[in-house]
N, C-alpha and C positions, 0 to 999 in steps of 0.2 A: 500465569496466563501468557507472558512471553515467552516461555519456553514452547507453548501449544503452540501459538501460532507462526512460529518460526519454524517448529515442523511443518504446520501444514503449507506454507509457502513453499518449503523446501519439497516435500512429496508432489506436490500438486503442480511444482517447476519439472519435476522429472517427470511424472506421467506422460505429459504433452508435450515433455523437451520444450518447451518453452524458452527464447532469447532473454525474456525478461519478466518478472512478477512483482507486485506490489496488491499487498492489504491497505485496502483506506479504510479506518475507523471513523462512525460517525460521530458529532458531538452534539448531542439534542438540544443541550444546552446554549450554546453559540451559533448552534447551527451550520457548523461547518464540518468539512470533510477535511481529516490527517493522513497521509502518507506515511505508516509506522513504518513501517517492513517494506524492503525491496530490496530485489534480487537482480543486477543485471550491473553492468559495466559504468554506468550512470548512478548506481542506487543510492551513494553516500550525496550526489546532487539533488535526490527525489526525494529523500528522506526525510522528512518533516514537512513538509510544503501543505500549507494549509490551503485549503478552498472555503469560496462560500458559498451555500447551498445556493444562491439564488445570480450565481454565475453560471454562465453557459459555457461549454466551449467554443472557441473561437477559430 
């Protein structure tokens, strides 16, 4: 499954030329959202970053 979605980041950054992507995985379980996958000059700092669903942005 990491190899799929590491394509589709990769495709779906070139379609729209996009500066930067990231997949967030949900977690039903805990309820939070994961940073897997990202693409951009920042990504190894986005990269795992958890949220909790019941955060807003700010």
């Amino acid at each position: 499954m990491d190899q799929l979605l590491i394509l589709i980041i990769q495709e779906s950054d070139a379609a729209v030329d996009a500066e930067a992507s990231c997949i967030i995985l949900h977690d039903q379980e805990e309820g939070q959202l994961h940073i897997e996958y990202a693409i951009s000059d920042a990504s190894e700092e986005v990269r795992r970053v958890t949220l909790t669903m019941d955060r807003g942005r700010t």
